[in-house]
N, C-alpha and C positions, 0 to 999 in steps of 0.2 A: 455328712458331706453333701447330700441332694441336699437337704434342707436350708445351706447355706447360699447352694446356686442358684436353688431357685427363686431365693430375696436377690440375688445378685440381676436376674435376668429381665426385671423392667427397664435397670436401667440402663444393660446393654441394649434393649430396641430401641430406647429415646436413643443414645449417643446413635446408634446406629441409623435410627433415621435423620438425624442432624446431617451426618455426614452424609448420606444419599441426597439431602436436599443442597447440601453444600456443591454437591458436584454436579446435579441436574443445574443450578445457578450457575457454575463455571460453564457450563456445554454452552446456554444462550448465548451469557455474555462473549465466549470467544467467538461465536461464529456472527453476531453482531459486529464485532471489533476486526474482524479477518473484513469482510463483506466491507465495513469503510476502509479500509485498506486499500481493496479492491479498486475502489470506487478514486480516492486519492491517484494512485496510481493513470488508473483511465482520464482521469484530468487533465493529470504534467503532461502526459503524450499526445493527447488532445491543442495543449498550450504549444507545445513545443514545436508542431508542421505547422500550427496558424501562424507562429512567428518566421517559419523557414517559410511557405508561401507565399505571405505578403512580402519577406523582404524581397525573395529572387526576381516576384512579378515585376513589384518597382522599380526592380532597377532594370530589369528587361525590357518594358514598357518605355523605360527610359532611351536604351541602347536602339531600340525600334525606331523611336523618333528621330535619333540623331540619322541612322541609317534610311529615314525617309529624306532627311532635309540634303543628305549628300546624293540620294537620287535625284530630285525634281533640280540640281543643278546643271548647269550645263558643260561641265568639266569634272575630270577628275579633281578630290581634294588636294589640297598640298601639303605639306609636312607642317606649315606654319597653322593653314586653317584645322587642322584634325585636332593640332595641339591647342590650341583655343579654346574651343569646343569641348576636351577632356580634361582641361586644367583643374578645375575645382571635381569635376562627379568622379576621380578615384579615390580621393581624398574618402569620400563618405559610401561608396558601393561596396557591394561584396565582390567586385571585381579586384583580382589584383590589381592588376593593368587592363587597357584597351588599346589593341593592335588596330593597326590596317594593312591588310595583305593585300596588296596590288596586283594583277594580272601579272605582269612579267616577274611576279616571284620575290617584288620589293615588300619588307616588311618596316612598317613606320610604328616607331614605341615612342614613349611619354619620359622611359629611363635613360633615354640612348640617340645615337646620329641613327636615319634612316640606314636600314641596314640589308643587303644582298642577301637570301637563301635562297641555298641551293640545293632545291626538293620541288617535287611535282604535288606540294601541298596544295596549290591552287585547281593542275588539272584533277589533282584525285576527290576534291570537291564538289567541283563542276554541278553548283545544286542553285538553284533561285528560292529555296523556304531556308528557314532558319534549321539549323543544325546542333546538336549538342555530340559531339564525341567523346570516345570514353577514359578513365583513367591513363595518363599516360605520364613520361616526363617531359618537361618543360625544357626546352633547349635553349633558353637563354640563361635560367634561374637553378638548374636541373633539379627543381624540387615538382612533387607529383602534383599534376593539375588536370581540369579539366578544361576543357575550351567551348564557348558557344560563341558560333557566325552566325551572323546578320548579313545577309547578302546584301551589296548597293548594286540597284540596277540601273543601266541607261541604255536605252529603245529596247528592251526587254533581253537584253542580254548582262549576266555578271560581269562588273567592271572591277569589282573588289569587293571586300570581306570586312566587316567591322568583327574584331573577334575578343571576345571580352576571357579573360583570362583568369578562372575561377584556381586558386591554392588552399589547395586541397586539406596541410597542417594548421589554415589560418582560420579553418572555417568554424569550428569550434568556438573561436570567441567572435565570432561576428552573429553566429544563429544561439549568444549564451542563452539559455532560460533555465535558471536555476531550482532542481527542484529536487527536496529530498536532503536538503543542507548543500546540493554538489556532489554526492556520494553515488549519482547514476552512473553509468557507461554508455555515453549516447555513439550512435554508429547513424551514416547514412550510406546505404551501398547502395550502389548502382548492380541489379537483378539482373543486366546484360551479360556481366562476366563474373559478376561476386566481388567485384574491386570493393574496396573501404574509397570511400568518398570524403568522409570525414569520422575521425575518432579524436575525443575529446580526452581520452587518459592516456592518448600518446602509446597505444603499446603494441605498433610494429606489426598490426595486422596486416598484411598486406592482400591476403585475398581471405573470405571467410569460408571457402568451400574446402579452401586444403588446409583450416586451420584444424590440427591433432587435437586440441585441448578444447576444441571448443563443439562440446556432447549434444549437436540440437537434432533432436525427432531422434527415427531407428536410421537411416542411411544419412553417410557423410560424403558422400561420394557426389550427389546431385543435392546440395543444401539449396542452392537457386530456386528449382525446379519444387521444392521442399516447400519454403519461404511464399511461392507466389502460390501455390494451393492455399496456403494461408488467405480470409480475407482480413481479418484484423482478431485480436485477440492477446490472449496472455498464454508463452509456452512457457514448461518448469523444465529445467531442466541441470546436471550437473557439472561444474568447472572445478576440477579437482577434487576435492570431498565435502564442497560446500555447495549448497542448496541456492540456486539463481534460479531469479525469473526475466522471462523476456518479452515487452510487449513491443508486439509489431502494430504500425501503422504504414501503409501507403501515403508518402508525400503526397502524392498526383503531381510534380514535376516528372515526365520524361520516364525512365525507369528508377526513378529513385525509392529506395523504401530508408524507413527510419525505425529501428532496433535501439529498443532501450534496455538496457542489461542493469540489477539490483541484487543483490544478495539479502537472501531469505533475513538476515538481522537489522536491514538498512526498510526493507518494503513492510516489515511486518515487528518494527521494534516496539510499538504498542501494546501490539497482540502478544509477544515473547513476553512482554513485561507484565501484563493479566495473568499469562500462563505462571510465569512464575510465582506471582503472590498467591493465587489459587493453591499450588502446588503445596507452597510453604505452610497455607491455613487449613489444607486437607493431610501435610502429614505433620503439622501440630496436631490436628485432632484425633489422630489414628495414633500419636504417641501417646497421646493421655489417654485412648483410650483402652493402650494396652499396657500401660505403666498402671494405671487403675486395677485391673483386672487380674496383673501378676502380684501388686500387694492384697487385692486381697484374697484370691488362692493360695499364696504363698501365708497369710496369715489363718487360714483354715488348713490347712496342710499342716501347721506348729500345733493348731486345736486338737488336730485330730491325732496325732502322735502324741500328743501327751495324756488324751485318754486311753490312750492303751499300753501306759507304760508298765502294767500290771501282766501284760501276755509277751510283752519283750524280755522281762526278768527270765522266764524261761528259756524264751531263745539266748539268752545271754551264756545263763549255765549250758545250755546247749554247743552255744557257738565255742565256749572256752575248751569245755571236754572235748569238742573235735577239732581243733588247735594243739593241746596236747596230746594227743596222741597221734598226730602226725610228726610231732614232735619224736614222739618214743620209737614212733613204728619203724621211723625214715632214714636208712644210711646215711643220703645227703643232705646233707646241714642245709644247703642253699639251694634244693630244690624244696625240701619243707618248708624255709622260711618261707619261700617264694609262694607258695601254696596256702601258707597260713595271712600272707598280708594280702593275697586276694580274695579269702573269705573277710576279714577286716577290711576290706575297702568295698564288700560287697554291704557285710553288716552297716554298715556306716553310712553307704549310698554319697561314698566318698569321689573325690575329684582326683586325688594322688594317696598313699601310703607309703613310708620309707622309715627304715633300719638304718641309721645310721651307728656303726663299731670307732669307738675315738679312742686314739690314745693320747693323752691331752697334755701330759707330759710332753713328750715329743713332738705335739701341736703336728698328728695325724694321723689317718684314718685309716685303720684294719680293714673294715670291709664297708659298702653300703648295699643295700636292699631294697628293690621298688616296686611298687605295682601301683597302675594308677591306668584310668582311661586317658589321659593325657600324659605321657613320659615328657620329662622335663630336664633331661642330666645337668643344665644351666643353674636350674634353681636349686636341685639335692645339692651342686657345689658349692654353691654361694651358702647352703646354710652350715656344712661341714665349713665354709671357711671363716663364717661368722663365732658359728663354735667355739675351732681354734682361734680367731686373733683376739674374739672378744671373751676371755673365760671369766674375771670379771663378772663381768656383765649377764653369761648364763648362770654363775654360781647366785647369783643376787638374784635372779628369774625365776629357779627352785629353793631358795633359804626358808620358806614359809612351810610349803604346802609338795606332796611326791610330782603332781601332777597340774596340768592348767587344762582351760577351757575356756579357750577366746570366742565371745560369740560373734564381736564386732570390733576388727582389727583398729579401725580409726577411732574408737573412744578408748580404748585398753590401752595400747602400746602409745608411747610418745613419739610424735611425729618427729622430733630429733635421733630417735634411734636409727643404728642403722638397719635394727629387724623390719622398722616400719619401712622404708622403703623396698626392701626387698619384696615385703609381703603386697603392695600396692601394683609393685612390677608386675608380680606375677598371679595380679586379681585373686589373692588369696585374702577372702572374707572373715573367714573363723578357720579355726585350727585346733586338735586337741595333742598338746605335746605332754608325752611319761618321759623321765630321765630315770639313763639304768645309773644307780647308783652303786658304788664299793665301799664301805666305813668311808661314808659321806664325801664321797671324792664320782663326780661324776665322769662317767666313761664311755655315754654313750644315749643318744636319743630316739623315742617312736615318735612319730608326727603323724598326722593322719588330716590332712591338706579339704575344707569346705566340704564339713559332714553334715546331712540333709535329714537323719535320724539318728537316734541313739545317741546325739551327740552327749548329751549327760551323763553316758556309761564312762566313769572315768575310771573307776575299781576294777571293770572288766578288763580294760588295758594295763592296770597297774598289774593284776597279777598275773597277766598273761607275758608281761616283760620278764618277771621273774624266769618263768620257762625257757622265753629264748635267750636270757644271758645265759642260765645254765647250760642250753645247748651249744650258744657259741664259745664258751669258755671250756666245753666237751671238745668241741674243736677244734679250738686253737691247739689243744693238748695233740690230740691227732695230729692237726700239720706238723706242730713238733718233731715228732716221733718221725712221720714220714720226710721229714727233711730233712734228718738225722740220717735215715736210710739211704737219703740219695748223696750225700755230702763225705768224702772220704778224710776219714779223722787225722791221717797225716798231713795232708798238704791243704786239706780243703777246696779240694776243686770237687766238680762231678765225679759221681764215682761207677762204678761197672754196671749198678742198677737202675741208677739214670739212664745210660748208657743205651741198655737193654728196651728201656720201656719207650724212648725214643726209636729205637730200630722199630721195634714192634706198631708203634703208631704212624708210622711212615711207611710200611711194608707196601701195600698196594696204592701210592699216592705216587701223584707225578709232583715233582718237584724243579723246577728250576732255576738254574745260575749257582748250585753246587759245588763248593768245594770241600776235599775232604784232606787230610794229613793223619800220614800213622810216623808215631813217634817213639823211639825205643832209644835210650842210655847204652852207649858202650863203654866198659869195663865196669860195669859197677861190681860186677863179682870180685874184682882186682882190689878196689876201692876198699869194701869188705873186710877181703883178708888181710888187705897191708892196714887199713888205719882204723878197722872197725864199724859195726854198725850205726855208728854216730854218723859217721863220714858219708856213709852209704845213704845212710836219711838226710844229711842236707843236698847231697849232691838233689837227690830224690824232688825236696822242698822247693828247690832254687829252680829247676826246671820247670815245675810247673807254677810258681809264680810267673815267669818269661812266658808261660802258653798263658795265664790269665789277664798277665800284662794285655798282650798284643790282641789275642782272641776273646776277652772276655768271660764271658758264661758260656763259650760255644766248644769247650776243652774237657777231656774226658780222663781221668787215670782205670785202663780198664787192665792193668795187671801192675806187679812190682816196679818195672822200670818201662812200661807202655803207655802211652796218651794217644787218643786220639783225638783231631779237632773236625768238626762238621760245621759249613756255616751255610747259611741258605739265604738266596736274596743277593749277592754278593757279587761284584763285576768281576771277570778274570783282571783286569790290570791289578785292581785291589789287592783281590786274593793274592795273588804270585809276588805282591809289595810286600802284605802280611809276611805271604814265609820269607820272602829275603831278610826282613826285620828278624826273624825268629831265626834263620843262620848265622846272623850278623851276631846278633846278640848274645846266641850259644858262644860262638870264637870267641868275644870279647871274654866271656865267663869261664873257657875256655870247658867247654863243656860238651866232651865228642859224643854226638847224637848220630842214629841212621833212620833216614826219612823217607818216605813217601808221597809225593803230593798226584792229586787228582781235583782236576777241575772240567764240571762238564754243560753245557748250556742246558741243556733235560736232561732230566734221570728218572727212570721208569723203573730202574730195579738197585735197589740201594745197597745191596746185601754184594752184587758186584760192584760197584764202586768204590766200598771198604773193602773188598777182595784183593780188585785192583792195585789199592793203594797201599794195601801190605803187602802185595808180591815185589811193590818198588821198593818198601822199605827189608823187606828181607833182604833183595840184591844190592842195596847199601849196605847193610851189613855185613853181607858175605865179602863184599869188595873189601870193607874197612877189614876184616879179621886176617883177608890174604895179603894185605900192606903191612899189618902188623906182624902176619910170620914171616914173610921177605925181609923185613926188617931184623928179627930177631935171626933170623939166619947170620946175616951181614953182618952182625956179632959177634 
């Protein structure tokens, strides 16, 4: 065995360093590939303020101009001139509209007649620089905006407000820059109050500091305060159970910042896709190299047990002589067996062991038997059911030879059988099956389920079958006799010694949902003397078929003309239905009985509960016997 691993062990260190240099290769490549990621990433957002910059400049730079040339005039504008003026640059700004808010509170738009408000938006201005205020809603449009004035001045006093009217849902496709296919989530907030400024996936943020879902740094309480510690960079962070990153940039407009939001499969789908093929070629290589390594221990492991199959012959005679004599030694039939198919499944260095008792006539099974490190009752039934349906099929499986020795289930058996499917289920590789045989009539199978030694010993199980048929054929004999004992040869119900060994294995047991019936014949003595012991034994027969009828196996004859019934598990409605059935059915049969019933939720002492229930059937009787000498008096 050394001799064999140690020709085995170069060429585990080559595979072994293939795959060490396999994965030192993956480690570069992925943190190269992470690192352009990175860098991609740092780009778009890079792209994305130069495009929001330049445009807002333009068009401000724009709005400046016009807001100079209606200062240096020497009147207020008119509703005609403003319109002029603004006809064609809405068309193409990021301005929704461009107001003019007049001193006395007039406001002039581009969609509408000059129109009256009525708000102290003018005095609560009261500013000569330019203004940007914050998220609010729009009270012509009621959709959320923002607003920036341009004061017009004349002799250095405000005369009115050029106010350009930024929409807030529209901005997203005016600042597009596509990057990532479109799979980002671009935000711009304004850091003043945490408003959303602009969200391009539409989803209802309306402030980012009280948003629950949205996991950034350790406090959510002051994300603002959070955000502007930040000076730029990338935070990781998680939105439900998936993996985002968020890169912040500072517009430099006003308080604006710009949050790009990505999930971990959209910023790093490169990288995932390295990782994966990495993955796939490092546990390729770690299959072969343990698929290698199991055939060939597994084919030194068959070497080496077959050079010693010269010191297992002993253990064989060994293992049989202590199999039979726990055979001989052991009252219980099925604690022996049980004992003997776990040294056989130890000899064997088996996966399962089983006894299967058929009686194949009847197409069913006496008893089965198992020992295995894996219990399987699915598969013991399936092959007792293959047994019986297919006999056939096992008679033609044994016509040659006592026994088999499947080393390799898929070249042996035909893949149309139904044994092959079974055995495929339940990864049963080799198998060594004995059939007990009768004057060539078989009755019964050992199987012994993917044996790892000794599997060649088939002699050792042939005659070790012999023994256990003889033993279970001991016992069957036994049940016999003792079933005999319990079984009363008049009427065939339970009989007194049933009766007994049931009180006796109940005695200290709680048991609940109990009921009991004590059941006694009146006048069978009458019956007797007028018509004979014939009469007396059907009345006798008739009765307790009516208790086996209704009660099954749970009915007892524990004297001449006495039954009792015990049922356990049993609801009172039930029960108290049973006995009506069982009154009903005496009257029709006309068959005067004196009864007892008792039924209790627990019962902790059983011995009163039959007490009970015969002290109600005595005073049924004694009732019935004081009707009948009343009667007999009136006579």
């Amino acid at each position: 065995m050394k001799k064999q691993l140690s020709q085995l062990m170069p060429t585990l260190v080559v595979l072994i360093l293939i795959l060490a240099l396999t994965v030192t290769t993956y480690n570069i490549s992925l943190k190269q590939e992470e690192e352009e990621c990175w860098n991609r990433l740092e780009n778009a957002s890079e792209a994305i303020i130069q495009s929001i910059q330049s445009r807002v400049n333009d068009d401000l730079n724009y709005l400046r101009l016009i807001g100079k040339d209606f200062s240096n005039e020497d009147h207020l504008p008119t509703y005609e001139e403003y319109r002029d003026r603004f006809a064609t640059f809405e068309d193409v700004s990021l301005f929704e509209r461009v107001d003019l808010l007049m001193k006395n509170n007039t406001l002039y738009t581009m969609h509408g007649d000059v129109q009256q408000i009525y708000s102290n938006d003018f005095l609560i201005l009261n500013s000569t620089a330019e203004y940007m205020d914050l998220v609010h809603t729009d009270t012509l449009t009621n959709e959320r905006s923002v607003n920036y004035y341009v004061p017009i001045l004349q002799n250095d006093s405000v005369v009115a407000y050029l106010v350009g009217v930024i929409q807030c849902d529209a901005l997203d496709e005016k600042f597009y820059t596509p990057i990532l296919n479109g799979k980002t989530h671009n935000l711009i907030i304004d850091t003043t109050d945490g408003q959303v400024v602009m969200d391009n996936k539409n989803m209802n943020i309306d402030n980012i500091a009280s948003d629950t879902d949205f996991k950034l740094l350790a406090s959510k309480k002051n994300v603002v305060k959070a955000i502007n510690s930040l000076k730029s960079g990338v935070v990781t962070f998680k939105k439900g159970n998936i993996n985002q990153y968020l890169i912040y940039k500072p517009v430099k407009i006003y308080n604006w910042e710009l949050l790009i939001t990505v999930s971990e499969n959209v910023a790093f789908a490169s990288t995932l896709m390295l990782k994966q093929n990495y993955m796939i070629m490092v546990i390729c290589e770690i299959v072969i190299l343990l698929l290698y390594c199991g055939f060939y221990i597994k084919k030194v492991r068959r070497i080496s047990l077959k050079s010693h199959e010269l010191s297992e012959d002993l253990n064989v005679s060994n293992t049989l002589i202590q199999c039979v004599r726990i055979l001989s030694n052991s009252a219980d039939q099925k604690r022996s067996i049980d004992e003997i198919l776990q040294i056989i499944c130890e000899f064997y260095q088996a996966q399962r062991c089983y006894v299967l008792d058929l009686d194949m006539d009847n197409k069913k099974t006496n008893g089965i038997y198992e020992y295995g490190k894996q219990y399987d009752d699915i598969h013991v039934e399936n092959m007792v059911r293959l047994c019986l349906e297919h006999m056939d099929l096992v008679n033609q499986f044994f016509e040659n030879q006592k026994s088999y020795y499947i080393d390799d289930v898929t070249n042996e058996i035909s893949v149309t059988s139904p044994i092959y499917s079974s055995f495929i289920q339940k990864k049963i590789h080799s198998i060594i099956v004995v059939p007990f045989m009768d004057d060539k009539q078989i009755n019964g199978v050992f199987a012994v389920d993917n044996p790892k030694q000794n599997y060649y010993q088939k002699d050792f199980l042939e005659s070790l079958c012999f023994f256990i048929k003889t033993a279970m054929a001991r016992e069957k004999e036994k049940a016999k006799l003792k079933n005999l004992s319990y079984v009363d040869s008049l009427t065939y119900a339970q009989n007194r010694n049933h009766f007994n060994e049931y009180i006796e294995q109940n005695r200290n047991k709680e048991l609940h949902s109990l009921g009991v019936i004590y059941l006694d014949l009146n006048g069978l003595k009458e019956v007797n003397d007028k018509m004979g012991h014939i009469a007396g034994d059907t009345l006798i027969i008739t009765a307790s078929y009516v208790l086996q009828e209704i009660f099954l196996d749970n009915s007892y004859r524990v004297g001449g003309d006495e039954f009792v019934v015990i049922e356990q598990d049993v609801s009172e409605l039930l029960f108290f239905d049973q006995y009506s059935k069982l009154l009903n059915r005496m009257k029709e049969l006309e068959i005067s009985v004196a009864t007892g019933c008792v039924w209790k939720e627990t019962c902790i002492n059983l011995s009163e509960i039959l007490q009970e229930a015969d002290q109600k059937m005595y005073e049924d009787k004694k009732h019935y016997y004081s009707l009948v000498e009343n009667d007999r008096r009136k006579r």
